[in-house]
Each structure stands twice: as C-alpha cells, then as structure tokens.
Wavefront OBJ file of the C-alpha trace (Angstrom):
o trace
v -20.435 22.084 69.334
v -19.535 25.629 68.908
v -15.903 25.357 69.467
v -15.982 22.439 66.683
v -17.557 24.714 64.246
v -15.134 27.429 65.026
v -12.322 25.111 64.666
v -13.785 23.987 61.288
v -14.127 27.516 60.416
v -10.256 28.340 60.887
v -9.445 25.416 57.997
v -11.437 27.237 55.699
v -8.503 27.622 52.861
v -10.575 30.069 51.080
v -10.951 32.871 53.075
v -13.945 35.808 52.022
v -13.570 39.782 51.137
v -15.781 41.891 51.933
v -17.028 43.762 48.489
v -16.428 46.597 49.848
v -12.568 45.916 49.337
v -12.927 44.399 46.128
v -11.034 46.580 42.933
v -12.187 45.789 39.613
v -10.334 47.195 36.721
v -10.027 47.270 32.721
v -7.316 45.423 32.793
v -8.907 42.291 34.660
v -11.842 42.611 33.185
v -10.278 41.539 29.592
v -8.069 39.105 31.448
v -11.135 37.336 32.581
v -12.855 37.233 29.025
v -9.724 36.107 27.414
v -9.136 33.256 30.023
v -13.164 32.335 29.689
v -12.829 31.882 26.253
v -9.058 29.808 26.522
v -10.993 27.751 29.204
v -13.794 27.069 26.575
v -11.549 25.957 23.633
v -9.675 24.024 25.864
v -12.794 22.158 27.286
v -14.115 21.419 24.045
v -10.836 20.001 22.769
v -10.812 17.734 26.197
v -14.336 16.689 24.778
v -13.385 15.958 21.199
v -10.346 13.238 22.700
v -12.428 11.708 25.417
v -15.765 11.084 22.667
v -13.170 9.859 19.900
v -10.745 6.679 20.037
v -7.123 7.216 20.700
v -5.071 4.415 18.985
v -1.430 3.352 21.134
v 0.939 1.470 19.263
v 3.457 -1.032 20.516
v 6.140 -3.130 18.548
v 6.697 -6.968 19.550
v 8.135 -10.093 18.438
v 6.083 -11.760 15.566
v 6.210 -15.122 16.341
v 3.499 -16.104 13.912
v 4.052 -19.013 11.653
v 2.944 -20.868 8.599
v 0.833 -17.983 7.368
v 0.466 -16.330 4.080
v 1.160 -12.952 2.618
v -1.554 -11.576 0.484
v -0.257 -9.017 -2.216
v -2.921 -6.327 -3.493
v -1.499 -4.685 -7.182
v -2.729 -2.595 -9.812
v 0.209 -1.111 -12.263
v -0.483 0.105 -15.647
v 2.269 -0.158 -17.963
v 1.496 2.791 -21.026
v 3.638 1.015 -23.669
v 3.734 -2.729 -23.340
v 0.267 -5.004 -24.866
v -1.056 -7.344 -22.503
v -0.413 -10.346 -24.916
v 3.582 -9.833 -24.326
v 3.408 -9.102 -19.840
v 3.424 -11.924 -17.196
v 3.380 -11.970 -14.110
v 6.057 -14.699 -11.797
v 6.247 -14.586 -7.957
v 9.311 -16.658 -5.939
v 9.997 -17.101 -2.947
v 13.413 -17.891 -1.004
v 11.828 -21.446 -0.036
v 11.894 -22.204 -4.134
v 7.905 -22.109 -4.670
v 7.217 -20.278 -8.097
v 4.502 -18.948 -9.614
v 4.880 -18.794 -13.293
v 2.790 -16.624 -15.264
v 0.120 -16.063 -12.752
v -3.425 -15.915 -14.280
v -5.620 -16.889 -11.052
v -7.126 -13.911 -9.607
v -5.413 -11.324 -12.384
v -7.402 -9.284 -14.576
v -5.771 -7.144 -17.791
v -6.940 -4.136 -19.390
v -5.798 -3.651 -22.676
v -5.478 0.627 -23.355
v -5.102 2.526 -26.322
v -2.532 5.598 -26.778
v -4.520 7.625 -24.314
v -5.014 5.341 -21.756
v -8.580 4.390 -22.634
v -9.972 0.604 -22.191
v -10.144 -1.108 -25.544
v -10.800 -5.031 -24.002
v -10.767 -6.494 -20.356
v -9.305 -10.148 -19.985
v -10.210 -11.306 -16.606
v -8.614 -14.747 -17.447
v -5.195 -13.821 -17.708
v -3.062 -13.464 -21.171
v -2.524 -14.668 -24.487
v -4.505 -15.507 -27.486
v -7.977 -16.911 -26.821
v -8.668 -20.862 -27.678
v -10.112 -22.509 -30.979
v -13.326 -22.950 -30.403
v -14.209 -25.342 -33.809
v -10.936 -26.353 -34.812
v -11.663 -28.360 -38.478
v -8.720 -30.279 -37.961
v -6.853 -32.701 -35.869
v -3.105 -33.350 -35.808
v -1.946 -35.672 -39.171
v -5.746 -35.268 -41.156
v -9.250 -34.073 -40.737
v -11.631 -34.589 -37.886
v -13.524 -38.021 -38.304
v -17.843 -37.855 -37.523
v -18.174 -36.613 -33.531
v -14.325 -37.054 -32.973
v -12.645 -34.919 -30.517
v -9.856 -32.452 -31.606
v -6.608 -33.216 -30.293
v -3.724 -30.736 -31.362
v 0.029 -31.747 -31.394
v 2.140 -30.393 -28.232
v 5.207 -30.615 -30.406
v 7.296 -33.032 -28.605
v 6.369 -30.949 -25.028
v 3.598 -33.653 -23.899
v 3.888 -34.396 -20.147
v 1.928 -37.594 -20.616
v 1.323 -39.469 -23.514
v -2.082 -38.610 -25.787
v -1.758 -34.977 -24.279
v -3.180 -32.707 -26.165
v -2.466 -28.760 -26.763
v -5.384 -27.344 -28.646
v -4.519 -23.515 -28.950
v -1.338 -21.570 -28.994
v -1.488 -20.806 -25.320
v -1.667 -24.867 -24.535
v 1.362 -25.473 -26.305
v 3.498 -22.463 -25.189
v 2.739 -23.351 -21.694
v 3.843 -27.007 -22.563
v 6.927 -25.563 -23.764
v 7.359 -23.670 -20.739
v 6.819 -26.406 -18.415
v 9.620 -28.659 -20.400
v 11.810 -25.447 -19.741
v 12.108 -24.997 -23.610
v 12.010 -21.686 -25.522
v 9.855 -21.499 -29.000
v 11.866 -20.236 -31.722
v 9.347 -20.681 -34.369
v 5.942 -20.140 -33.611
v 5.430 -20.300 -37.895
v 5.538 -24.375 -37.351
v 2.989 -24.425 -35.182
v -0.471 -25.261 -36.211
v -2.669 -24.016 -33.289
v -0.571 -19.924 -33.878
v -1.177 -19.677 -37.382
v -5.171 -21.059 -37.022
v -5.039 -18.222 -34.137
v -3.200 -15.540 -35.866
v -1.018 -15.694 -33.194
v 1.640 -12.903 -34.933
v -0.995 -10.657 -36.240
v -2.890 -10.091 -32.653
v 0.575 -9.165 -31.549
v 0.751 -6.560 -34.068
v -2.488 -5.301 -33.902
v -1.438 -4.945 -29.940
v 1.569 -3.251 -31.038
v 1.533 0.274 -28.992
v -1.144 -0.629 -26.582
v -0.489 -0.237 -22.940
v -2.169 -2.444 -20.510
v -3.398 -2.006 -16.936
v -2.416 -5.315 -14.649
v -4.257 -5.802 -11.170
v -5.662 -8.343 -9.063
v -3.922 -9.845 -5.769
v -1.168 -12.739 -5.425
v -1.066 -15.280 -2.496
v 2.440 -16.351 -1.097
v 4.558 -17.947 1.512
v 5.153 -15.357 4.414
v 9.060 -15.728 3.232
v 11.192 -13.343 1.475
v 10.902 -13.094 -2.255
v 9.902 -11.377 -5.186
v 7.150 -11.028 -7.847
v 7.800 -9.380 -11.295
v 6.433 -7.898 -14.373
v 8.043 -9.379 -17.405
v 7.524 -9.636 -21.134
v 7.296 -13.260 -22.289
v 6.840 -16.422 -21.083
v 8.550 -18.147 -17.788
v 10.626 -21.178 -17.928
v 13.395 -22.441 -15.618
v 16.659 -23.332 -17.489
v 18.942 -25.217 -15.479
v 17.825 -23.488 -12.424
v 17.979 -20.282 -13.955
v 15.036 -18.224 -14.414
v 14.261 -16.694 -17.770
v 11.684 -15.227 -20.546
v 11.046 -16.641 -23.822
v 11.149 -13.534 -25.946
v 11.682 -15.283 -29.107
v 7.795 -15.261 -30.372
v 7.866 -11.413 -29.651
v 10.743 -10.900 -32.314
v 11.673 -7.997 -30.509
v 14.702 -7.571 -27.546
v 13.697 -4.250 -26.185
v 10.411 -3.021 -24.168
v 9.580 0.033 -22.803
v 8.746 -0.771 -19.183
v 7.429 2.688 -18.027
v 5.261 2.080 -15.570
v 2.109 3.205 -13.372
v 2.031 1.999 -9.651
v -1.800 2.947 -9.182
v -2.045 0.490 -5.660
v 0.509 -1.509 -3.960
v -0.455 -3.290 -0.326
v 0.713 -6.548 1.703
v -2.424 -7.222 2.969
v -6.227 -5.661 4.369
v -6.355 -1.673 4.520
v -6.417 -0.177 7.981
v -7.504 3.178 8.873
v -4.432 5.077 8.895
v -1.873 3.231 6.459
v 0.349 4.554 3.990
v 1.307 2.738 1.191
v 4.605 4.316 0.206
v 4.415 3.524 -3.549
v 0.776 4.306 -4.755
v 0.869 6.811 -7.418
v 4.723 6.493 -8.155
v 5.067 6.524 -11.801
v 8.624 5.784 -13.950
v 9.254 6.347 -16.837
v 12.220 4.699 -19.086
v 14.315 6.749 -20.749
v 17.044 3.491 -21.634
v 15.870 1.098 -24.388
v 16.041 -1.510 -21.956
v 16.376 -2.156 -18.526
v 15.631 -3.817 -15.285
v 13.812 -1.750 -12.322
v 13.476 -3.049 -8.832
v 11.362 -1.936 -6.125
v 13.402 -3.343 -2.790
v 10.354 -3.485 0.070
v 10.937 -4.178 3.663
v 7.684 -5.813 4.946
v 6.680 -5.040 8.503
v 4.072 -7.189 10.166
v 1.165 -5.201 11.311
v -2.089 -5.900 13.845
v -4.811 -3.438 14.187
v -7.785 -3.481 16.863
v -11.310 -1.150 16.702
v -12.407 -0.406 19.845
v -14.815 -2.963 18.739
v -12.474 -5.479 19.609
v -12.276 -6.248 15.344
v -8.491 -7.438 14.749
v -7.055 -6.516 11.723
v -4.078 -8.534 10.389
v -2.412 -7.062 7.893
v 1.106 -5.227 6.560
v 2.689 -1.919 6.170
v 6.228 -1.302 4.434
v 8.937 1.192 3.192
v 11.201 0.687 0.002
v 13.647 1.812 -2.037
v 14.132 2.088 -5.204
v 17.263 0.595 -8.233
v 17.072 1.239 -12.033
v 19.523 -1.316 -13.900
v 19.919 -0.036 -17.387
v 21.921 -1.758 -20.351
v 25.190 -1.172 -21.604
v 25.507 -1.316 -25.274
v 22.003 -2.255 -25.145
v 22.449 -5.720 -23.579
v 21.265 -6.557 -20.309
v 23.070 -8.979 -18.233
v 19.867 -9.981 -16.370
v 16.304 -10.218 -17.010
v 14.344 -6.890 -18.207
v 11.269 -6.151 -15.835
v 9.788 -4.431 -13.054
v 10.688 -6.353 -9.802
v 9.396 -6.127 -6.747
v 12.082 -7.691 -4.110
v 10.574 -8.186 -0.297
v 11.636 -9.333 2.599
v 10.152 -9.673 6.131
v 10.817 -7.486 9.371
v 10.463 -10.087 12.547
v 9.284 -6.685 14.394
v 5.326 -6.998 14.584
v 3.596 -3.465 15.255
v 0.505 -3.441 17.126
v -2.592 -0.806 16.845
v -5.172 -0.702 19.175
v -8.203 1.864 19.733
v -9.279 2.676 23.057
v -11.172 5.762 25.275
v -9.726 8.291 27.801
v -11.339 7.277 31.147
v -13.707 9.481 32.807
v -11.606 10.400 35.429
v -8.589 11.194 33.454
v -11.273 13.338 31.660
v -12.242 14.708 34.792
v -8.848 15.477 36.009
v -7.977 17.052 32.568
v -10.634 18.936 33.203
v -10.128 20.239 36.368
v -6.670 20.920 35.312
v -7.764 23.356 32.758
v -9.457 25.222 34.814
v -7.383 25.289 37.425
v -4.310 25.996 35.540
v -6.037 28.828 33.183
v -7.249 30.498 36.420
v -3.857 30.297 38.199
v -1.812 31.718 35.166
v -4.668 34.646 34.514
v -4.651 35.791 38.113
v -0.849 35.700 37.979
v -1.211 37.432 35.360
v -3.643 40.158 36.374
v -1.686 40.634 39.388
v 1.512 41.601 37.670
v -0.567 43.962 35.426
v -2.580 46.003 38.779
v 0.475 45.994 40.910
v 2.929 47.695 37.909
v 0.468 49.969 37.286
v -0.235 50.941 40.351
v 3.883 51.353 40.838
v 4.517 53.281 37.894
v 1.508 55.785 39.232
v 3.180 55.749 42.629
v 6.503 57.206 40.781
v 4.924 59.217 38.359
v 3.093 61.073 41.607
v 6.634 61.198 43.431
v 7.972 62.548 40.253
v 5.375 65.549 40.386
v 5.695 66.351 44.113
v 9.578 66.846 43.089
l 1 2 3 4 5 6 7 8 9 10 11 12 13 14 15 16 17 18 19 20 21 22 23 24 25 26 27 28 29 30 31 32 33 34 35 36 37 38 39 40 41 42 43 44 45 46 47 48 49 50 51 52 53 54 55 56 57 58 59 60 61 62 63 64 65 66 67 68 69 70 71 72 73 74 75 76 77 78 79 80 81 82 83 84 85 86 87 88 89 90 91 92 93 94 95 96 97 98 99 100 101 102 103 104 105 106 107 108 109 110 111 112 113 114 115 116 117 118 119 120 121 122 123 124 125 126 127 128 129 130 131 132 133 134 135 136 137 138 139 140 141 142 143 144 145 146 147 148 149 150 151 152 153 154 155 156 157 158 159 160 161 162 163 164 165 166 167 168 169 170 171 172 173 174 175 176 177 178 179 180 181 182 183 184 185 186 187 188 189 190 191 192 193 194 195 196 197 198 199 200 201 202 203 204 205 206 207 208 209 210 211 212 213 214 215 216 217 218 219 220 221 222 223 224 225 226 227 228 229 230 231 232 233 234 235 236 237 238 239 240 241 242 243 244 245 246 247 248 249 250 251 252 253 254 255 256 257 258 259 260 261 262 263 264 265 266 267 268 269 270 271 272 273 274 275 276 277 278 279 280 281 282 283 284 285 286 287 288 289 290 291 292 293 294 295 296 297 298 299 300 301 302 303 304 305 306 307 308 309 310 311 312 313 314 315 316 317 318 319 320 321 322 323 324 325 326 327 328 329 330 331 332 333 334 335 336 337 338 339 340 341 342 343 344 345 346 347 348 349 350 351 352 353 354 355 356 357 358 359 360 361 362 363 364 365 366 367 368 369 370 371 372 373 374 375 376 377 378 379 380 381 382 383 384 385 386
C-alpha cells in the first residue's frame, strides 16, 4: 500500500516549496493585483454573455410561397394638401391598387407642421349628406337621391351622389375630368374652393398597404389614377395646376413586423425639391427575414437596403409621371435570427480559461521582471568590483 502511495506521490504535477524559499517582491505583488482585477472583469463579462441571449444568423433559400408583403408608411409631404395626394401600389403580376383608402389615415398640416384635420377615411371632399335635388328636378316625398355619373355608370341606374362618387366613376372608365364646373355633385360640394382653402397645406400620409410578395412599386402622386390604354396616369386636370412640390418626410418605412435589432435604412430621410417638378424614386431591395426569441416566438418579417434617383424636368415637362416612388423587388436569400444561451460548460471552460490564461501570462510576466532585475544587479555589482 505504501509503495502505491509513493508511486502516486511521484505524479504529483504540482510539486510544493518550502516558505522558507519563497521571494516575494514589489514587483509581483502589483502583478498579482493587476491580474486579480483583469481576472474579475473578465469573469463578469463571461457572466453578462452566458445570463443574456446570443442571436446566430444564417442565410437560406426562401422557398416560401403565396404569401403577402405587408408595407408599414408614414411620410409627410410639407407642401402638397391631402385633397390633391393618392396613394397606387402595382405589382409585376398586374394587380393595382388605385388610390388606396383602406387602412390610410391623412393629416392635413398647416405652414408649421401643426394638425389642422385628421381623415382616417382616405381623401377627397366629404359626401352630401341632404342633397335637395335629384338628377333632371327636385326630390319627390321620401324619394331617394340619385346623382348623375355623367355617362361613367358601370351598370345602369348607378348612381354617383358626391364629387368623390363620380371622379372615381371616371377613373374606373379610364377617363380624365376636364371640367369639374359641369358637374352637379362639385359645385353643391365646393369642390374648387376646399382646394383652395387647402392651398399651402402639407399633409402627413400613414397607415400600412397589403401586397403580392412580387416585385413592384407603390407611389405618392397628386391626382387621381386611371389606366389609359395600359398606361398608368394622374388626372391633374381638376387641380388646374401642372407642378407640385413633392418635398418629402420619410418619418417610418418597414416591409413587415419590427424585430429587435432592425434598421430601417430610410426612416428620417427627408428631400427636399429644389426643381418645379419632378419624379423621385426610392429603388428597395427586399430581403426576406425570420427571427426566433429564445422563447421559441418566430418572427416573420423583412429588412432592406435602397438607393436612391431624382428625375427632374427639362423645360419644365416631365416625360413620366411626377411622384415619390417606391420601386421593390425581392431577394430569394432568406436570413434567419435565432436567440439562444452559452452552455454551462462552455461557460465553465471560458471560465477556466480565464483564469488559467491570466495566471500563465502574469507569472510569465513576473518572471521576466525578477530575473532582469536581478541581472542588471548582478552587472551593476561586477561593474563596482572593477
């Protein structure tokens, strides 16, 4: 049993000094503090990454299909009334969205950007609500106004009972309004005179669009929509104006749910037009993006980049249509977050690591220190003896 234990004895791998021999210095003395302390700030730091998530990300294939694209916006737009801006989305499949109204609310602002009226149901002049008259004579005992579409009716006995009705049967026919004087339902409204009372008001546009996961685009326009043998234009002819200052506010621009982390490239971007008319396009490359809590919550959502075109008139004419246009297309590169925790035993080996490591380097270090000074003594006592 004895020779056992004496055989254990010889694997001992850390062999003890007698005190006696032991030679503490200055030196090692603040080597130790400063290496207690490094060991310390180190530790806590291991700490702090194994108690909080890390997030790895990985980029795939996105092989999803038949899903939608949800668009968050808010712009503000300083120098254009709310009565004259739409909003159009298309898509490379050929779906449009014409003046969008669903889920879009407008603030109208004054000079200095203060609210004067919100419109949470989209543009233009509000309806009659007693009109006195019918089209061709005066309303009959309990008979129901019916206003004249003009010649725009889809079906027959349609009827268009404000200024809005019958500009938007105009713009489904694909016609433009060149006199809104004829027309009954504007002057009841005062169609011309809430556009001039708008006159240098600024409005603030925001809400959210839904779309085809396809490339496309969605503008800001003034006017009314209409498709004219497959071309895609703006009625500007019940403005009585050609030119619009489009100087713009991007408050909030996202494809989809905020996740902790994202950048949205163009919130807070501001332009401002210094042609009298132009067209300015945002060009945004969409990248597919899934994030996952340590939870196990899945996120599905977008981030993208963009750059940026200004268009501006020559001779004041514009060869296209004057807006703010945001162009986007899809990456088929999906990138994946997910949160997750440092083991315990990685922790543990970091740990031990640390320590390890700090101690290694200090008594390296210490060592270098005692035996040069204990050289340059040696030579300095040579140097006296000579």
């Amino acid at each position: 049993m004895e020779g056992i234990m004496n055989k254990l004895r010889h694997l001992d791998a850390y062999p003890k000094v007698n005190e006696d021999f032991y030679s503490r210095t200055l030196s090692g003395g603040f080597i130790t503090l400063v290496s207690s302390v490094v060991m310390l700030l180190l530790f806590f730091s291991e700490i702090r990454l194994y108690l909080h998530p890390v997030v790895e990300s990985k980029l795939v294939v996105d092989t999803s299909r038949g899903e939608t694209l949800r668009i968050n916006f808010d712009v503000t737009f300083p120098a254009i009334a709310c009565s004259i801006l739409s909003l159009d989305a298309i898509d490379i499949s050929g779906e449009q969205h014409l003046d969008v109204k669903h889920d879009i609310v407008k603030k109208r602002l004054d000079v200095n950007g203060n609210v004067i009226e919100v419109r949470p149901d989209g543009v233009g002049s509000r309806k009659m609500e007693k009109p006195l008259q019918r089209q061709g004579g005066r309303l009959e005992h309990n008979e129901t106004y019916c206003g004249s579409c003009y010649g725009a009716e889809s079906i027959d006995g349609e009827c268009c009972n404000s200024c809005e009705e019958v500009r938007d049967a105009y713009r489904m026919k694909g016609w433009a309004m060149s006199n809104l004087d004829l027309i009954e339902q504007c002057k009841r409204e005062g169609f011309f005179q809430k556009i001039k009372d708008e006159e240098g008001e600024g409005c603030n546009i925001y809400g959210s669009l839904e779309v085809k996961k396809v490339a496309g685009n969605f503008h800001f326009a003034p006017g009314k929509s209409f498709d004219q043998s497959n071309i895609h234009v703006h009625d500007l002819q019940a403005f009585r104006k050609n030119r619009f200052n489009l100087s713009h506010t991007i408050n909030r621009l996202a494809f989809g749910d905020h996740f902790p982390g994202v950048v949205n490239p163009l919130d807070g971007v501001q332009w401002m037009q210094k042609q009298p008319i132009g067209r300015y396009q945002y060009f945004i490359k969409v990248v597919p993006t899934m994030y996952k809590d340590e939870n196990g919550h899945t996120i599905q959502t977008n981030q993208f980049s963009v750059t940026e075109h200004f268009k501006g008139a020559e001779r004041g004419l514009l060869d296209n249509l004057a807006g703010v246009f945001f162009i986007y297309d899809l990456s088929p590169i999906k990138v994946t977050f997910a949160e997750g925790h440092v083991s315990f035993l990685h922790f543990l080996t970091n740990v031990c690591a640390i320590v390890g490591g700090v101690f290694a380097v200090s008594g390296i270090i210490d060592s270098c220190i005692y035996h040069g000074q204990k050289a340059m003594k040696k030579k300095m006592e040579i140097g006296k003896f000579n």
